[in-house]
N, C-alpha and C positions, 0 to 999 in steps of 0.2 A: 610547244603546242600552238601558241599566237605565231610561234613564225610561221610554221605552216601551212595555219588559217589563211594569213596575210598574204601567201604564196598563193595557196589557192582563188583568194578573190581578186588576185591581179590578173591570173592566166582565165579566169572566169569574165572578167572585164577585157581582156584583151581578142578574147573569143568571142564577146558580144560585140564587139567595134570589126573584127574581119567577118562576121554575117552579112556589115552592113554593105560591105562593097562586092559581094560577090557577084551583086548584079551584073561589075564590072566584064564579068567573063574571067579575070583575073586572080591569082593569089598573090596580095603586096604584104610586103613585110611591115611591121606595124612600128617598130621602135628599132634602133641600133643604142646597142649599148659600148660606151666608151670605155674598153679592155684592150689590156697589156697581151701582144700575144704573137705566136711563131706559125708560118704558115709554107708549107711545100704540098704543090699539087701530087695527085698522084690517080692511077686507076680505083682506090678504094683509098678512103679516107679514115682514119683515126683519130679521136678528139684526145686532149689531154688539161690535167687541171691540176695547178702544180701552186704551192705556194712562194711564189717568188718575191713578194713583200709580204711584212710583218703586220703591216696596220693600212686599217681601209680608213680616209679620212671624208666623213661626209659633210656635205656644206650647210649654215642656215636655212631654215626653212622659214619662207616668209609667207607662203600661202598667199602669197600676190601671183606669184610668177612662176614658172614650171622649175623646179628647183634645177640646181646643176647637176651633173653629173659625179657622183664620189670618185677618188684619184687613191692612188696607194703610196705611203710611205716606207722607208727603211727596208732597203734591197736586202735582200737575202741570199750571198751568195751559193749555201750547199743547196737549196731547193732549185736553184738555178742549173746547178750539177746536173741535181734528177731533170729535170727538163733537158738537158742536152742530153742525158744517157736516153731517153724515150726516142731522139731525133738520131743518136748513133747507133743505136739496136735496129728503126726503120733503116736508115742507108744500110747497113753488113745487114737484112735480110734482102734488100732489094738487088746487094751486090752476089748474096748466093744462089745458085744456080738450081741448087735442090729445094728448095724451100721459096714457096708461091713463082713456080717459072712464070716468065711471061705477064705477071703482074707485077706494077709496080704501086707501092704505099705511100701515101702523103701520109700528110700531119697537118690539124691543127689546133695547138697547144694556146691554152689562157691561164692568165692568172688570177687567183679566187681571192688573194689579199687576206685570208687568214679570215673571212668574213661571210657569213652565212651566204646573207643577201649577192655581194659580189658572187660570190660561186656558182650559187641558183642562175644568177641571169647570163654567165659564161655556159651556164650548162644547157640553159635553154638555147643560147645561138649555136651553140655547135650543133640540137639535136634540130634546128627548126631552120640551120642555114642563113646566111648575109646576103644571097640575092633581094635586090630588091623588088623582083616580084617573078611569080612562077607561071605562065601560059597555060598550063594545065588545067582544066577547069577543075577535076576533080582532088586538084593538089594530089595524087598518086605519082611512085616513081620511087626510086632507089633512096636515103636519109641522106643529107649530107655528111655525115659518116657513120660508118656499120660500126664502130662500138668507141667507148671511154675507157682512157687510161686514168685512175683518181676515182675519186677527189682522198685527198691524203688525212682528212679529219675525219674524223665520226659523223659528227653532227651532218655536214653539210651532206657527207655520204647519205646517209638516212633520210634526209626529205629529197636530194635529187633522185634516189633509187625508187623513193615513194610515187614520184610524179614517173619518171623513164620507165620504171619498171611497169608501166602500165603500156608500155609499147613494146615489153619486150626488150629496149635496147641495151646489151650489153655492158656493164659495167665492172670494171676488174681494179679492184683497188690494189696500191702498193703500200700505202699505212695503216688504212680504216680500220682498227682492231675490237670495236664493240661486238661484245658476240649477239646481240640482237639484230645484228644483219644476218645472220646464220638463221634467221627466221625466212621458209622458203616460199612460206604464202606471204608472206608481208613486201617479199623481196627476192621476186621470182629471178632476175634477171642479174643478180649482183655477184660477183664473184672478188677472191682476193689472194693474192701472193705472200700476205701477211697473216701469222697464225692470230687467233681469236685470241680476244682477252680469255675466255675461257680456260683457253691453254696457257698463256701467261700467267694465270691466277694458278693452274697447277703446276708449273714450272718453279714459279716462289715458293709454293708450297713443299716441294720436294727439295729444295734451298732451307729454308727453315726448318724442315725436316732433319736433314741431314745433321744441322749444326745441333740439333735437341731446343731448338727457340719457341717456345710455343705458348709464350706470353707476350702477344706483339701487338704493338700502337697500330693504328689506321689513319692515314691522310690519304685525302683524295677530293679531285676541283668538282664544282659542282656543275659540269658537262653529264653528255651523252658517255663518253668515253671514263670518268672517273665514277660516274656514278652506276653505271653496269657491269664495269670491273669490283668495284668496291661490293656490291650486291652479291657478284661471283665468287668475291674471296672468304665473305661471312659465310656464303654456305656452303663454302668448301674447304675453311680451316680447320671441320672437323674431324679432316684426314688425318692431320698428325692430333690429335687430341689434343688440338691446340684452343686458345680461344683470344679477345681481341680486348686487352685494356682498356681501351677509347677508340672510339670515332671521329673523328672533325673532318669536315666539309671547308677547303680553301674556299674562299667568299670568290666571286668574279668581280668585285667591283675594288679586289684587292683593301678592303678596307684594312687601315690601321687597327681598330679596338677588336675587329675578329682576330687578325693576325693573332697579338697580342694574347688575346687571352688564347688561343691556341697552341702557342709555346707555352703559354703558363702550364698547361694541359701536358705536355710533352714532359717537362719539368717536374712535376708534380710526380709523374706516373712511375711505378716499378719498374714497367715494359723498358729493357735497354733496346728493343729492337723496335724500329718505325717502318712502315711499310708505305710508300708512297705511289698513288695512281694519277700521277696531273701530267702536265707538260709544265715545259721550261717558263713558257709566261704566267703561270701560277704559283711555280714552285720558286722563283724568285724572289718575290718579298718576300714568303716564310723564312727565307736563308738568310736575308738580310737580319730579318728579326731574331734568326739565331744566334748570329754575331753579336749582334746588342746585347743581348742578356748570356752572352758567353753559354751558351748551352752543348757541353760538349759530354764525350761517353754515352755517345749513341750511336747505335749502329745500323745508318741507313739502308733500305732496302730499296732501290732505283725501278720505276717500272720501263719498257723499253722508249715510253714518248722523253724521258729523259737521262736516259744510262749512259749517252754518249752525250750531252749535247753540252758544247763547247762551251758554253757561258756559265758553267760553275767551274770551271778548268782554271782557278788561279790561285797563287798566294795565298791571299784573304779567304778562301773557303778550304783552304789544305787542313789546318786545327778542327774543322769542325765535319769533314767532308769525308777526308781521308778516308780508304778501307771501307767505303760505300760498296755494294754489291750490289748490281744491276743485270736486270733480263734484257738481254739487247736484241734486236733480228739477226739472222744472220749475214754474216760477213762473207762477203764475195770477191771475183777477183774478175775483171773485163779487159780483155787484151786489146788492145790498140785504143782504149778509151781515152786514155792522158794524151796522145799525142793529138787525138780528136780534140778533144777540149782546146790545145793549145792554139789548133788550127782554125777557132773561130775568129770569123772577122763580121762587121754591120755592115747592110746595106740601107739604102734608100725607100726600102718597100714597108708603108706604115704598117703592111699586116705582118711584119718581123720587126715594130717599134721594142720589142723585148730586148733583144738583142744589144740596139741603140742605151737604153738601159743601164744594162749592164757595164755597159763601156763604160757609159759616165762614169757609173759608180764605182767600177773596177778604174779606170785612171784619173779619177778627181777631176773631168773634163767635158767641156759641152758642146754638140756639134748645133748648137745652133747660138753662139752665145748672147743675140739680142745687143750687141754692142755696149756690155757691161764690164767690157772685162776679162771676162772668166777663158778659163785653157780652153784653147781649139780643139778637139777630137779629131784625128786626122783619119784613125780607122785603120793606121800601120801602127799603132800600140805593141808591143811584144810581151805576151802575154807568157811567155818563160821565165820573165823576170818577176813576175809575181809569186805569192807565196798565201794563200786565200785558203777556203774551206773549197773552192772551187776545183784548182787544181790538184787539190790533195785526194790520191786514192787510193790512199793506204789502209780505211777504213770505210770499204763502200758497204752499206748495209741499206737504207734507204735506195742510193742508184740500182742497187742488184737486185732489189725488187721490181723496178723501173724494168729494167733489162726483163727480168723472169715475164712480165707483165706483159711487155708487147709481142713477147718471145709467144705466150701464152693465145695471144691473138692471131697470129701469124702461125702459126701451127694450124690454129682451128680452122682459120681460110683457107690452110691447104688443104688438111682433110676435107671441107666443103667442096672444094676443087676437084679434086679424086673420083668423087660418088658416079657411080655409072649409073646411068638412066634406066632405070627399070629395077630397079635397084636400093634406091634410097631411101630415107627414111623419114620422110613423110609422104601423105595423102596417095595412094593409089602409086607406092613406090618410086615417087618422085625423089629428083634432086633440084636443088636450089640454081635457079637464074643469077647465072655471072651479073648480069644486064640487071638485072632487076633483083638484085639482094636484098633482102630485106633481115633486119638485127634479130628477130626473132628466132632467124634458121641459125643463126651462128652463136646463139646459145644454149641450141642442140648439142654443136659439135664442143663446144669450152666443156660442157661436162664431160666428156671424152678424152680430152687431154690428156698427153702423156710423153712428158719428153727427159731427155736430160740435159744442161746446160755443160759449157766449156768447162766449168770450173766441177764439173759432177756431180750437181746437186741435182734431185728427183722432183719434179714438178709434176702434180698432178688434181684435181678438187674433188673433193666426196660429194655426199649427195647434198649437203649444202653449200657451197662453193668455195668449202675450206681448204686449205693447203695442210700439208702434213707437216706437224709444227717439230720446229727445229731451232732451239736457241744457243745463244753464247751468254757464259754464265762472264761478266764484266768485273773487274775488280778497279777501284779510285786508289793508285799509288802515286807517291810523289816525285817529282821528276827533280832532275839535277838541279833545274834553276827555280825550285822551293813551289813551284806549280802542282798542278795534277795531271798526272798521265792516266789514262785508261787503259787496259791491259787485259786481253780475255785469258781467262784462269779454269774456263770449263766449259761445256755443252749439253745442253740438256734436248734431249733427240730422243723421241717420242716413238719414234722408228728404227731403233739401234736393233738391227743384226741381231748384237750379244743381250740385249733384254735389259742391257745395263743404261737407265735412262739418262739418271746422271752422272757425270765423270767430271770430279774437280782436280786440279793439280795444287791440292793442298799446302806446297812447299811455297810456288810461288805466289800465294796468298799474301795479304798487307794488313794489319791488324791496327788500328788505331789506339790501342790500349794499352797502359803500362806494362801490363803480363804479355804485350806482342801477342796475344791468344784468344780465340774466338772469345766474347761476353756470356755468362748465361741470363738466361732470360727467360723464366719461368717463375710463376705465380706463386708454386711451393714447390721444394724439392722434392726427387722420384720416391718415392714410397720403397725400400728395401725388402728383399724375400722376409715374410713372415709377420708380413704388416697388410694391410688392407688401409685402400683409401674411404676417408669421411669427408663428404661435401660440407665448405664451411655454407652455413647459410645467410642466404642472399648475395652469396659470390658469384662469378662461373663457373661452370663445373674443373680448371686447374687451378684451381684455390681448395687446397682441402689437408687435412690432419691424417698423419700415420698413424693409425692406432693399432696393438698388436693383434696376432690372431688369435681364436679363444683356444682351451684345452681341446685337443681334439682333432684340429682343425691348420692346415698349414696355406701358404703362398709360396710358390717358389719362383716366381715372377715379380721383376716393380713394379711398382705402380699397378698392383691387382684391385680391382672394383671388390673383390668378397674374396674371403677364404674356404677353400675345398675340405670338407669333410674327409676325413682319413677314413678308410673301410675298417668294418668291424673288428679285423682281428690285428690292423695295425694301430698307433699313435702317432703325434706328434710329438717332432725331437724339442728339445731346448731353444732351438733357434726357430721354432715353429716355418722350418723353409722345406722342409721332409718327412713322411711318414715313415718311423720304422715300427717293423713288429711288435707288439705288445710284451710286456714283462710278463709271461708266465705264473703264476702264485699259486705256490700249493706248501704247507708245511713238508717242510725240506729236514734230512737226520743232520744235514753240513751248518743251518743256521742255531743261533741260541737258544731260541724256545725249542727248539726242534730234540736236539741234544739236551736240555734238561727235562723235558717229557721222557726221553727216550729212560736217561738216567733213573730218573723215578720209576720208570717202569721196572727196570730189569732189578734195580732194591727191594723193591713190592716182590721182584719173583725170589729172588736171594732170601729173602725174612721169610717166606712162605719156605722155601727147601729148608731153612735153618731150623724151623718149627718143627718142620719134619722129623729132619734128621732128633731134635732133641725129643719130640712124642715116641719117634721109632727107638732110640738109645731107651726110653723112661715107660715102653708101652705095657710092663708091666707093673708099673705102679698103678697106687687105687686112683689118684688123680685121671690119669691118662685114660686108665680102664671104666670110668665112669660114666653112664651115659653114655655108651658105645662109642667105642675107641673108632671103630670102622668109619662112623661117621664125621667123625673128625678129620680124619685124613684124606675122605673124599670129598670135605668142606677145603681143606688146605690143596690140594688136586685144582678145585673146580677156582678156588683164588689166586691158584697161579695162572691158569687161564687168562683169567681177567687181568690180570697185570701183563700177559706175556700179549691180549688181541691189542690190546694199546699201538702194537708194533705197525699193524694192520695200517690202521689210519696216520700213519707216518712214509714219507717217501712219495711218489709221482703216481697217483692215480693210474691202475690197469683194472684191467677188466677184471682179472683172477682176485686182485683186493679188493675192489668194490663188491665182488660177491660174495665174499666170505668174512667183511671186516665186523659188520653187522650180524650175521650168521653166527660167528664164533663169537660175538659179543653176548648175543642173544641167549644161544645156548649156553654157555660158561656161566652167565649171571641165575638162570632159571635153574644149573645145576647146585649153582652155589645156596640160591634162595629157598630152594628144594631140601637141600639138606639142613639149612637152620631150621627148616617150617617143619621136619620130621623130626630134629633135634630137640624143639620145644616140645611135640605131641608125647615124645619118649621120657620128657620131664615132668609132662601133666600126667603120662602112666606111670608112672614110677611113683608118684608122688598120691595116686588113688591106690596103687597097690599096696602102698604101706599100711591102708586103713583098713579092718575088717571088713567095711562092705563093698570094697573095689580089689580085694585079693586076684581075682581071676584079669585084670584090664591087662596087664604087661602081659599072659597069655594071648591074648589077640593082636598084639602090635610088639614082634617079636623081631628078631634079626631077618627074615626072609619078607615080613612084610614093609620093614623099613626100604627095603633095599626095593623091591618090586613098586614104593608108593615114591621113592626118587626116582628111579626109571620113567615110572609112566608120566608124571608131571615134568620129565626133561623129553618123554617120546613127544609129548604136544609141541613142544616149542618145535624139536625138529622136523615135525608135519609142516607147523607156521612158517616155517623158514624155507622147505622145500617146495610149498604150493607157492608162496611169494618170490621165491630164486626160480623158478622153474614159467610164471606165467608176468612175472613186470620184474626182470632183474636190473639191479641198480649198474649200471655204467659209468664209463669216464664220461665227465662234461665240461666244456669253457663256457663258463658261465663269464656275460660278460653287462651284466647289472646289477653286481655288487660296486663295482670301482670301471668307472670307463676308461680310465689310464691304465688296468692290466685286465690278462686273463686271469680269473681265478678256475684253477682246473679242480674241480671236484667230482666227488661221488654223485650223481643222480641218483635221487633213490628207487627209479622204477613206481612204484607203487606203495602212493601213501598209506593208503588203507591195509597193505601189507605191514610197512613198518608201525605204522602205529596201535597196529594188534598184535606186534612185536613185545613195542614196550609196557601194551594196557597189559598182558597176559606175567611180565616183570613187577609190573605194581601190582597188578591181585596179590600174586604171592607174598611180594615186600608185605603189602599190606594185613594180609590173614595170618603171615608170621607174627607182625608185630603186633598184631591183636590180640593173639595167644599167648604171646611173650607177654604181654603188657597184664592180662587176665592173668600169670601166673608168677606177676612178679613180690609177691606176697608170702609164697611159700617160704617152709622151713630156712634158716640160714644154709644147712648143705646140699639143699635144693637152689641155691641162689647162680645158679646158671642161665637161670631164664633172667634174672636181670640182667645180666652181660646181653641177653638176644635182643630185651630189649632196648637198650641204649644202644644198639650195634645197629639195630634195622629201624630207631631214629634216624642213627647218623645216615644212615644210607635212604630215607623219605626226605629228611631235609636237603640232601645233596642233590635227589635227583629234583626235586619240585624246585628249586631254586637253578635246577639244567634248563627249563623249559625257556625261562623269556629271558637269559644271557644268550641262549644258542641263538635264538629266533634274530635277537638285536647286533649276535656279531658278524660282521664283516668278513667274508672270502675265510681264508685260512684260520684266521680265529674263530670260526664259528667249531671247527674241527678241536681244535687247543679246548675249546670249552666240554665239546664232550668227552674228550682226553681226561681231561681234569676232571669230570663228574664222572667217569670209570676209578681210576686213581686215587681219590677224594672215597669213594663208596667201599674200594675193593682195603683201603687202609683204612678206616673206619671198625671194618668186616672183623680184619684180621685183626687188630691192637684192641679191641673191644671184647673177643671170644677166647683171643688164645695169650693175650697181654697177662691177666691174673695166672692163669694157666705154669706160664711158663715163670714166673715169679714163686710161686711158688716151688716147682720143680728145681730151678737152680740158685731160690735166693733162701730157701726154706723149708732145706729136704726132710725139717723133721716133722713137718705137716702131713707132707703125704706118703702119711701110713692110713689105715682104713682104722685103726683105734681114734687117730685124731679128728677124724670126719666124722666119724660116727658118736665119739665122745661130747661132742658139741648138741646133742639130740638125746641125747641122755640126759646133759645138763639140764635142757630147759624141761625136760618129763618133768 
């Protein structure tokens, strides 16, 4: 923010000092600035900004005297590379025919020193010209060049575009990679050959992706370029559900105790993976610092300002280095470049003092030695015998952005060229003055662009001046003589055809690891099917515990956020990772209770035929014949019933047993409780008729009226059963809130109020029988029949009053088991209670019943 304040009240002051001479008639140039730099005339000129020294070194300031002018240290041979490729791409378009005829292109190219300021004032003379003064009064007329190749940094990108772009004048970078240039009001004019950090930050991320890393460190310099990268990548690691162990800001001022505790930070951390957004002059002392404290088993992730760059490329950084994976630009290939290169020679002319330069530096020799000494520079050097970053172009990535760049330019001044008059696209269908170009109209035509280069890469800018991002995924292997070779192992192409963006060649991968095999790197491991993840708290969201999923409920995915509810009529299996259908439950005749019900039933119908058969063999004796016989045997009749509807409520719920299980229960029990309650009344008549003044009662309640007061008290129950089976009939149902782990298939009963004026209309009876029983349990000893009714229709009040809140409290299929058991329980009660003495009698002490021995017993007590 101060540099650019500082920027502004310079040009603000240098603007107040040219008001003052305008009187002159005149536009004089105010200041020359002392820059390294390559200069060929041409009909349309191109500026270029290239870093060809490392460090800008500026002089004391004494504030006496106008300071000196800053000078640049430590040649740079590959940025000198790009600078010649910017001067080979002009000659091969000037040399071809189809492309801008009849025009021919200068150059001229400065050097920015790696340093804001140096940049700004290179960028200002290109755009404001070195004449030293202009006749024109109104300073109008053509720029001295219609657009910039550069500047290669961020930063310096960003305040020159800030100032040019307010002219419109074209600027097309080959490095610049902050995606805040991709802001088109801020930086109407800026275009670049080089994809956005934007896209680099998703490029890593489809990298980290791929390998499952998604617990990963963060470094990055405290620029323009690392600290809007670094921005980009926090809010966009949550592509892969990743998230970021640490943060550290490399210091610029290269501090030792930051360094420092910054590895310590590295060290410290789980994250095996680092993700780094600096350049090589930041990233250096950390490496160093790495070596010192031996910090190795990490697995760096290279942004592209340093995937290739030579100065980690040795020995000493191979233990710690190794197996690095870097996002590079892409790699290009330029025919006739090397031999171009080789074919430079220096001349004389200080505006090509670059040149001069390089010679020194490239043969340890000075063309002007000052009589000290030092090697002559003769300027026939042979430049084949060298072996530099210069000559080498076996890995052009930076130059082939250079190339794409002016390629990019030169396109657009031909389409410029082409537009027919009346026709164009500006103002009243204008086209653009050869004579009078102005940068503005040729950033019309740069959006437009559309070419293909030699090597067949697709050049073109979207609506922000981006290129369509296209990387080489970079691998750090070691080379024969214990160094680092760089190696591209993939491509990450944003524009693939096949949709497939990344493509790595996972074989020839380099793994820095004992296992030779990618590292993992994650916070906690993936959550398996049938588990759900739980955030630990105060972590990031990949820090979290497996916990399983509940009854119910499955995941069949890792790393699931929640587990999915099974539908009603399924479950979850064992491994809680699939729902299958629900267990079925219904008392079954194949399980054990199922089969001992059943068993019990059919002995209950057995002992009932057995009774039979021995009342029917004995039906003439007085025991049998006492108390009507009749009614005996259609008491034994209506108990096999009951033992036989047990069958009913056994086996898989259908429609035809649900409506008759209750029905024949109903019935059978009201026949059964029908005939004890006329069995007692025929005990209380018998027992008045013996008396003088109830001689005539067994006249009124005679065999035809017993039999007609069973009938009608079993005709009710079948009314009861018929209006309730006929208007709410009981169905099959999956009842599925008894147990949520199965179905229970049961009976519905239709209508409550049916069934339970079922069973109220069963207890009247029970109950007026054994109130009679119980009223007539006093009589004579050979009246003592009605005590058997009574303790028989106990047993069967206590059996059922004790059905009511078992059934209510049991579960699915037991709830069934219990009414079984209080049928069962009631219908043996019945029987062992009425016809038990009975039959003990008959076959244990036949000489009882004769009618002397019954009768002698009532003698006795007269």
């Amino acid at each position: 923010m101060w540099t650019t304040l500082n920027i502004y009240l310079y040009l603000s002051f240098n603007f107040i000092s040219a008001a003052a001479i305008l009187q002159s008639g005149t536009c004089q140039l105010q200041r020359h600035f002392r820059l390294n730099g390559m200069y060929q005339n041409g009909d349309v000129i191109l500026g270029g900004l290239f870093e060809v020294h490392f460090l800008a070194v500026f002089p004391e300031l004494s504030f006496r005297t106008e300071p000196e002018p800053p000078y640049c240290e430590q040649f740079d041979m590959a940025s000198f590379q790009q600078a010649q490729t910017m001067v080979f791409a002009i000659n091969e378009i000037n040399k071809n025919p189809n492309l801008l005829p009849n025009i021919t292109l200068g150059y001229h190219v400065y050097d920015n020193c790696v340093m804001l300021g140096m940049a700004f004032r290179a960028a200002i003379s290109l755009a404001s010209g070195t004449e030293e003064s202009f006749s024109n009064f109104n300073c109008t007329g053509s720029p001295p060049v219609i657009g910039i190749v550069g500047d290669s940094n961020s930063t310096p990108s960003i305040a020159i575009s800030s100032v040019l772009g307010l002219f419109r004048v074209p600027i097309v970078s080959y490095f610049a990679t902050c995606s805040c240039l991709s802001n088109r009001k801020k930086y109407p004019s800026f275009f670049r050959t080089i994809p956005s950090d934007a896209f680099q930050v998703r490029a890593m991320i489809r990298v980290l992706s791929h390998f499952g890393w998604t617990w990963v460190g963060l470094v990055y310099s405290d620029d323009d370029y690392g600290n809007y990268a670094a921005q980009s990548f926090l809010q966009n690691v949550h592509m892969l559900d990743g998230c970021v162990a640490f943060s550290e800001i490399l210091p610029l001022d290269n501090n030792r105790k930051d360094i420092q505790r910054i590895v310590g930070v590295i060290q410290a951390s789980t994250a095996r993976v680092v993700v780094v957004f600096s350049t090589s002059t930041y990233m250096l002392p950390l490496m160093d610092e790495v070596v010192l404290q031996n910090i190795t088993g990490r697995q760096w992730i290279a942004s592209e300002a340093w995937a290739t760059s030579p100065v980690f490329h040795t020995q000493r950084l191979l233990p710690f280095l190794g197996g690095t994976l870097g996002i590079a630009i892409r790699r290009g290939e330029i025919k006739g470049l090397h031999e171009f290169l080789l074919h430079l020679r220096p001349n004389n002319d200080q505006r090509n003092n670059m040149v001069r330069i390089f010679w020194e530096n490239m043969f340890g020799c000075k063309f002007n030695t000052g009589g000290r000494g030092d090697k002559m520079c003769s300027g026939q050097e042979d430049l084949s015998r060298t072996n530099t970053a210069y000559t080498d172009v076996s890995e052009l990535r930076a130059s082939y952005n250079v190339y794409k760049t002016v390629y990019a330019l030169a396109h657009a001044l031909h389409d410029l060229m082409q537009c027919e008059e009346g026709r164009g696209p500006f103002s009243g269908n204008r086209c653009a003055d050869i004579t009078n170009l102005q940068p503005w109209q040729l950033v019309h035509y740069l959006h437009h662009v559309n070419f293909t280069t030699g090597f067949g890469d697709h050049v073109s800018f979207d609506e922000n001046g981006d290129v369509l991002a296209i990387y080489d995924v970079m691998n750090w292997q070691p080379s024969s003589d214990g160094s680092i070779i760089v190696r591209t192992v993939g491509v990450v192409d944003e524009g693939a055809a096949t949709g497939k963006v990344l493509t790595l060649n996972e074989d020839a991968l380099y793994w820095n690891f004992e296992t030779k095999k990618p590292p993992r790197s994650v916070c906690s491991e993936s959550c398996p099917s049938g588990t759900r993840r739980a955030r630990r708290k105060g972590l990031p969201v990949c820090c979290f515990d497996c916990l399983p999923c509940g009854d119910g409920e499955i995941s069949n995915t890792t790393d699931a956020n929640e587990c999915t509810i099974c539908p009603d009529e399924f479950w979850s299996n064992p491994a809680k990772d699939q729902c299958v259908p629900k267990e079925i439950e219904f008392l079954s005749y194949e399980e054990p209770l199922g089969i001992s019900l059943t068993t019990a039933s059919l002995l209950g119908t057995c002992f009932c035929a057995l009774v039979m058969v021995i009342f029917a063999h004995h039906r003439n004796t007085p025991i049998v014949r006492a108390n009507n016989s009749e009614l005996s045997f259609l008491l034994l009749i209506s108990l096999k019933l009951c033992f036989l509807c047990v069958l009913l409520f056994i086996g898989r719920p259908q429609l035809w047993t649900c409506q008759s299980r209750h029905a024949v229960f109903g019935i059978s029990f009201v026949l059964c409780i029908s005939s004890i309650l006329v069995k007692t009344m025929v005990v209380i008549a018998v027992f008045k008729s013996s008396r003088p003044e109830g001689k005539s009662a067994i006249k009124w309640f005679g065999a035809a009226q017993q039999r007609c007061t069973v009938l009608v008290l079993t005709a009710l129950q079948v009314v009861i059963c018929a209006v309730w089976l006929s208007t709410a009939s009981p169905t099959p149902h999956k009842n599925n809130q008894y147990l949520r782990s199965k179905i229970v298939y049961e009976c519905a009963i239709g209508s409550v109020a049916g069934f339970s004026l079922l069973l109220a209309y069963i207890g009247l009876l029970a109950a007026v029988s054994f109130l009679l029983a119980f009223l007539a349990r006093n009589l004579p000893d050979h009246f003592n029949e009605a005590k058997f009714i009574t303790f028989s229709m106990l047993i069967f009040c206590a059996v059922w009053i004790a059905f009511v809140p078992a059934y209510v409290s049991s579960p699915g299929k037991y709830a069934v088991a219990v009414e079984i058991f209080a049928i069962l329980a009631s219908s043996f009660g019945l029987l062992v209670a009425i016809f038990a003495p009975k039959c003990y009698i008959i076959l244990l002490h036949p000489e009882k019943n004769t009618k002397k021995s019954i009768m002698g017993r009532e003698s006795k007590n007269k």
